[in-house]
N, C-alpha and C positions, 0 to 999 in steps of 0.2 A: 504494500500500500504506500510504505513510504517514495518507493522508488516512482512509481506511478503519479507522487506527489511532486518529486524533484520533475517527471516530464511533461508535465504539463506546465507548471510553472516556466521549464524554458518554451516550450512552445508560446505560449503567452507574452513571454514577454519578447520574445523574437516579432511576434505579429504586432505588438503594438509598438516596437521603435521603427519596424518598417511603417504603418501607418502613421505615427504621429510624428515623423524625421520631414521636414518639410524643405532642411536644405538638400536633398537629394531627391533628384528628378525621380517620379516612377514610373517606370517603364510597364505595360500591358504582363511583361512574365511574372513583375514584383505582387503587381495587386493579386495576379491568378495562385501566386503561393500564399497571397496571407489568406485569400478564401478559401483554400484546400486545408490551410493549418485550421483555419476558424470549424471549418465543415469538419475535419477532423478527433478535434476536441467536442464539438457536440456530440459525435456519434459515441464518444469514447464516454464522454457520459452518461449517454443512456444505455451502455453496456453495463456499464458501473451499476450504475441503476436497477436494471431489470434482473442482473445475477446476486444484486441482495435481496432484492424483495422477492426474488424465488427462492433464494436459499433459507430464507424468513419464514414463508407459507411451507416450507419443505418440512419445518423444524417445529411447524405448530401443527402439521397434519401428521408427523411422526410423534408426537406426545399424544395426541389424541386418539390412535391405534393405539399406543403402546397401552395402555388403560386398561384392566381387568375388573371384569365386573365384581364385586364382594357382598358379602350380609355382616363381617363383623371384621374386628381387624386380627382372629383368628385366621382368615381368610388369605390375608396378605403375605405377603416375605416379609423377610427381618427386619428390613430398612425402611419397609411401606406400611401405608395408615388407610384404613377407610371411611372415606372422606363423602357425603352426599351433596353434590352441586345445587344449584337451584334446577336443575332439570329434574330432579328426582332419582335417579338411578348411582346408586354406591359402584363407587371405582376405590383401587387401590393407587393410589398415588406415592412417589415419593417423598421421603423426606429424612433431613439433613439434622 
C-alpha cells in the first residue's frame, strides 16, 4: 500500500508541474501524457476501490456462513458463546 502511495504521489505531481509550468511551451505529446497519467490514476483508483469493498463483503458473507446454529452455549466450542440476534435464531459466535 505504501508503495502504491509513493506512485501515485509521483505521478501526481509529475502531471501537475507539466500542467501548471507555464514557462514551457506545451506541445500536443505533453498534454496527451498528462491525460493518460490523469486517466490512469483514476482507473487505479477505482481498482483500489472495488478490490476492498469486495474483499469487505467477502469477509462479512464469510462470518455469516461460518455461524452455527445452537440452543445453549453447551452447544458451542470452547472459544464460542451463544449468542440470539434480533433475528431470532441462536448462532455460536466467537469470542475473545
Amino acid at each position: 500500500m505504501f508503495f502504491l502511495a509513493i506512485k501515485v504521489h509521483k505521478y501526481l505531481d509529475i502531471s501537475l508541474q507539466i500542467y501548471y509550468n507555464n514557462s514551457i511551451k506545451k506541445s500536443q505529446s505533453q498534454l496527451q501524457s498528462l491525460k493518460m497519467r490523469v486517466l490512469y490514476f483514476v482507473f487505479l483508483l477505482l481498482v483500489v476501490f472495488s478490490v476492498v469493498s469486495a474483499s469487505k463483503s467477502q469477509r462479512k458473507l464469510r462470518s455469516k456462513t461460518d455461524a452455527t446454529p445452537c440452543n445453549s452455549n453447551s452447544d458451542c466450542k470452547f472459544n464460542q458463546r451463544c449468542i440470539e440476534p434480533k433475528s431470532g435464531v441462536k448462532f455460536c459466535v466467537n469470542f475473545v
